[in-house]
C-alpha positions in Angstrom: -37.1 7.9 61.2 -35.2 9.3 58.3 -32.2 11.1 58.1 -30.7 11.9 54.9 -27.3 13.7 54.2 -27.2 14.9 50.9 -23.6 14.1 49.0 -22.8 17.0 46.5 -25.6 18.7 45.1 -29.0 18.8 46.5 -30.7 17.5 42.7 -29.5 13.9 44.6 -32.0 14.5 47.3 -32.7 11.0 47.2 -29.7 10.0 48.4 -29.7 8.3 51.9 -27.5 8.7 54.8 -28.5 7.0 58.1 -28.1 8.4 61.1 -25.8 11.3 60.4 -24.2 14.6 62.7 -22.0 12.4 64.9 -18.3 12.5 65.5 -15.7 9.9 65.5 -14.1 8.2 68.0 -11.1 5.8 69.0 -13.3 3.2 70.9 -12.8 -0.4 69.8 -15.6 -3.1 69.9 -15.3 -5.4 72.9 -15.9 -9.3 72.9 -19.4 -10.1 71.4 -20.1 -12.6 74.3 -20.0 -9.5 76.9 -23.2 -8.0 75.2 -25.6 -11.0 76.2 -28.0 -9.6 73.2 -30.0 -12.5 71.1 -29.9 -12.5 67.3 -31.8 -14.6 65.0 -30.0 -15.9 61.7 -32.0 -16.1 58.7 -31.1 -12.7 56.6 -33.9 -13.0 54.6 -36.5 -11.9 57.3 -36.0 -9.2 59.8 -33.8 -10.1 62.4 -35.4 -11.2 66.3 -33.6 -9.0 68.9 -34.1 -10.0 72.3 -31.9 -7.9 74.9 -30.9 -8.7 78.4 -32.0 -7.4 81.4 -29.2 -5.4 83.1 -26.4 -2.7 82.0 -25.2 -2.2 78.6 -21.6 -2.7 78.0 -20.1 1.0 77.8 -17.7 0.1 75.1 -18.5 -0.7 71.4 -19.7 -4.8 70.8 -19.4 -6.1 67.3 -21.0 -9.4 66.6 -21.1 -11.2 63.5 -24.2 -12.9 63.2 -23.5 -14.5 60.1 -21.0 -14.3 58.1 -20.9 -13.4 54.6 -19.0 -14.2 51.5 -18.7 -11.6 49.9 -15.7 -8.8 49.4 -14.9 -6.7 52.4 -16.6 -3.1 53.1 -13.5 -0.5 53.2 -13.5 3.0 54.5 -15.6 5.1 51.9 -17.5 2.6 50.1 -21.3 3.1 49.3 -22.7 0.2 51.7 -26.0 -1.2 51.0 -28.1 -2.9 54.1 -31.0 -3.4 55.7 -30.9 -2.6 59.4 -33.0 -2.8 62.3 -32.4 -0.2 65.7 -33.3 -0.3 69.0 -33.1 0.9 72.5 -31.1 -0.8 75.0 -33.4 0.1 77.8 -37.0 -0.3 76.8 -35.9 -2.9 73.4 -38.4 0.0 71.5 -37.8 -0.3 68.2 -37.1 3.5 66.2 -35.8 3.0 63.0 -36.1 -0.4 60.7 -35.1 -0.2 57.0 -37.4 -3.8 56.8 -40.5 -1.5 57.9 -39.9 0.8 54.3 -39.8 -2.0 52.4 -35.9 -1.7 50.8 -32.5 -1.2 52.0 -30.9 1.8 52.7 -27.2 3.1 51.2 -24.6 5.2 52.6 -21.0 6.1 52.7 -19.3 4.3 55.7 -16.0 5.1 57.0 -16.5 8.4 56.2 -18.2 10.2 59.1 -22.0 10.5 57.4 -23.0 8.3 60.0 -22.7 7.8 63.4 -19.3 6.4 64.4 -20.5 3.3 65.7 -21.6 2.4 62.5 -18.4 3.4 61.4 -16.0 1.4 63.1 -18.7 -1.6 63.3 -18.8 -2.3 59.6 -15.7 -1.3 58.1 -14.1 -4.5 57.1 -17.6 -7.0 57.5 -18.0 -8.9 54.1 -21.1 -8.4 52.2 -23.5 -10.9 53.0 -23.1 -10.4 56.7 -25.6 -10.1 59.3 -23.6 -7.5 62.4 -25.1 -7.3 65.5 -23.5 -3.4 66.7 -24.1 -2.7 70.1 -23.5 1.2 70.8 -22.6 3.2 73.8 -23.6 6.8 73.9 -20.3 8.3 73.0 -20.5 6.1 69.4 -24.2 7.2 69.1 -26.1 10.5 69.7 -24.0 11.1 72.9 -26.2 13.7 75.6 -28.3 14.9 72.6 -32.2 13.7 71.7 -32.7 12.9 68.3 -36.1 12.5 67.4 -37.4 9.1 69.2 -34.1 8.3 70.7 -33.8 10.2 74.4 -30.2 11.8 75.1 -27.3 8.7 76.7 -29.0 5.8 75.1 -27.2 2.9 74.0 -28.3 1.5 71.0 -28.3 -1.8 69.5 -28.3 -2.5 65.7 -28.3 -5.5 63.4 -27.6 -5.0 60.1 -27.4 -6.9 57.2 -25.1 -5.8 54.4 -26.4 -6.3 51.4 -23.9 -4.9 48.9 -20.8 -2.5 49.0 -20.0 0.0 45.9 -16.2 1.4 46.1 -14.5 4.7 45.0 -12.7 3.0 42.2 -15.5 0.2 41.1 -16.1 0.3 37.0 -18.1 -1.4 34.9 -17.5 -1.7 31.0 -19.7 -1.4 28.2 -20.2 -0.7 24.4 -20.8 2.6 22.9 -24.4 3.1 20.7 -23.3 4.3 17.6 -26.4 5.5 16.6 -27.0 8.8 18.4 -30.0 11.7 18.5 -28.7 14.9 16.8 -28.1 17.9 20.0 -26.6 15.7 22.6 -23.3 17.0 24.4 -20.1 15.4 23.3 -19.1 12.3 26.1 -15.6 10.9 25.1 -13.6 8.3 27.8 -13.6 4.5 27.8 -16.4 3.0 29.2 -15.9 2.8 33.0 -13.7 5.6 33.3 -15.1 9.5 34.2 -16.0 10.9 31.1 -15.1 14.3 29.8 -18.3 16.9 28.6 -18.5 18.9 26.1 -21.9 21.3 25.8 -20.4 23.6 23.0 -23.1 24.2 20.5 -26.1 22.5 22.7 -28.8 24.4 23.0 -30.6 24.4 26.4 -33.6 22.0 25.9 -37.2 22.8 25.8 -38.2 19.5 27.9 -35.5 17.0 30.0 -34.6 13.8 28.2 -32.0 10.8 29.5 -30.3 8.8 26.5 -28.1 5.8 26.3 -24.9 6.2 25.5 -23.1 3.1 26.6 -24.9 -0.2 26.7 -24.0 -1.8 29.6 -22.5 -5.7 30.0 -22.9 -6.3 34.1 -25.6 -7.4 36.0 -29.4 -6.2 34.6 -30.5 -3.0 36.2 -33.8 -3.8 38.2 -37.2 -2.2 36.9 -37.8 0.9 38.9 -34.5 0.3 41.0 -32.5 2.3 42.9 -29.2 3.3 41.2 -26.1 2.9 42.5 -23.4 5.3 40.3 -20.7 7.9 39.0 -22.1 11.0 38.2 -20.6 14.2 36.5 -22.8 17.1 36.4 -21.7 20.1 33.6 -23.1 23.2 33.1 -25.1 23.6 29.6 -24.4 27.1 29.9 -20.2 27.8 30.6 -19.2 23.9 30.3 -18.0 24.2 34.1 -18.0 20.9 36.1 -20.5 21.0 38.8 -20.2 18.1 40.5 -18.1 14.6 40.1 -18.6 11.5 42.4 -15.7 10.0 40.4 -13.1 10.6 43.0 -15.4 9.8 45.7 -18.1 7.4 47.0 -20.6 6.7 43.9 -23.6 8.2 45.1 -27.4 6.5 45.2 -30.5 7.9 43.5 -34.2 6.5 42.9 -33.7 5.5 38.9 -37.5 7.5 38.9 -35.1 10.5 40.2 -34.5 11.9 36.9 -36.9 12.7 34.0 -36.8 9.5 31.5 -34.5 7.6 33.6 -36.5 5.0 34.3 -37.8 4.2 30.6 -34.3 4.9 29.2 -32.6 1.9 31.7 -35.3 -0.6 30.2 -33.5 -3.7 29.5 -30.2 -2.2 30.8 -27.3 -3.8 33.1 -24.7 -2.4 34.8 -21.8 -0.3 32.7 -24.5 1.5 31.3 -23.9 5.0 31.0 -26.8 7.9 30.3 -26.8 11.2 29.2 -29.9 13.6 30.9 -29.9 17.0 30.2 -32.1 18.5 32.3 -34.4 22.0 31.9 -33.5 25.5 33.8 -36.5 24.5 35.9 -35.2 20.5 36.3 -32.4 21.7 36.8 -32.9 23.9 40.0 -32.3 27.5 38.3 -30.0 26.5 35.1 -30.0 23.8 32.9 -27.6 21.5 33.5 -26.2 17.7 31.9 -25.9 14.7 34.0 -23.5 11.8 32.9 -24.3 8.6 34.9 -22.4 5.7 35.3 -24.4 2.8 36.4 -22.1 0.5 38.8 -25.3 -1.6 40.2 -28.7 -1.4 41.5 -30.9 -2.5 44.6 
């Protein structure tokens, strides 16, 4: 199962929201010992679930596994984790990040997923492995949703990879040495920048340059992206879209034409220039400023 929320425009298609359409609630998790459920420990494999016979607890259970190191999640962060789901009454499993091979990221705290997830991982440290155990009320409440059958309880363990926040930055130097027809992008490294299109002409094929050379941590090969993003209209210079006063937003770095071959060699801080087609850009053409805060 996947169930993706898309956060702005719909060009981030790629972004990933699990388990989205619920409400919030005022519940708060019970003692962990109540939930009987069996966890293994080692975060580098997928986690061994073995559930009890019996009831579920009818309040929210929050277990930490393992715990982490890391900084603390906080309400509106872009959390990255790998998770595994399951019923309470049959153990089935319907949804396992381990199973596609890569973690999945999302805005928590912020009612894009289900509110157990919500209140569950909001203050967990990166690094931790949280065993969530759901009622109904927390999860899909009296509605089906795909393999999951209307008043389950549900029973997660997820390990939390990394956390991105609203305000994270990462600083770079700027490449002197620019191709000629590029929009004008002025602002310190690591803070939003500021477009200006006047006098670009709209391109004949999509391209993604460097404009800031990043100094964090190398950007994986083929990675997904974690970043800032403004998005400008080539045509009236109106801002479109800004994650910079929100939660940075996640895209596939083969998302974007060039992407990928432009963040050879790059590290976090970086920040790229596309400007994208009339047909790229989904009926106009249209620049996208990217600061990259990480990758996964």
């Amino acid at each position: 199962m996947s169930l993706t929320r898309l956060v702005g425009l719909a060009l981030f298609a790629g972004l990933l929201a699990l388990l989205t359409g619920c409400t919030s609630s005022d519940a708060t998790g019970t003692d962990a010992a109540d939930s009987g459920v069996e966890v293994s420990t080692d975060t580098e494999t997928a986690p061994e679930i073995t559930i009890p016979d019996g009831d579920p607890p009818e309040e929210l259970v929050v277990e930490v596994v393992v715990e982490g190191d890391g900084d603390e999640v906080k309400s509106g962060d872009l959390l990255v984790a790998d998770y595994v789901g399951q019923l309470w009454d049959t153990g089935e499993e319907f949804d396992s990040s381990w199973s596609r091979g890569e973690p999945a990221a999302f805005a928590i705290g912020a009612e894009q997923v289900i509110a157990g997830w919500d209140e569950g991982l909001v203050g967990q440290k990166v690094g931790s492995r949280v065993l969530l155990v759901i009622p109904p009320d927390l999860g899909y409440g009296d509605e089906e949703s795909g393999p999951i059958p209307a008043g389950s309880t549900l029973v997660f363990v997820v390990d939390i990879r990394d956390s991105f926040s609203t305000d994270d930055a990462v600083g770079g130097t700027p490449v002197t040495d620019l191709p000629a027809g590029l929009p004008t992008v002025t602002g310190e490294p690591g803070e939003e920048p500021t477009v200006d299109v006047d006098g670009v002409e709209a391109p004949t094929q999509s391209t993604s340059v460097v404009v800031v050379e990043g100094s964090g941590d190398p950007i994986g090969e083929d990675a997904n992206l974690v970043a800032h993003a403004v998005q400008v209209s080539l045509d009236t210079g109106e801002v479109l879209a800004s994650t910079w006063e929100e939660t940075p937003l996640s895209l596939p770095a083969a998302g974007l034409p060039g992407l990928s071959e432009a963040l050879e060699g790059q590290a976090a801080g970086t920040r790229v220039v596309t400007v994208l087609t009339e047909e790229d850009g989904q009926g106009q053409a249209v620049v996208l400023v990217l600061d990259i805060l990480g990758s996964y």
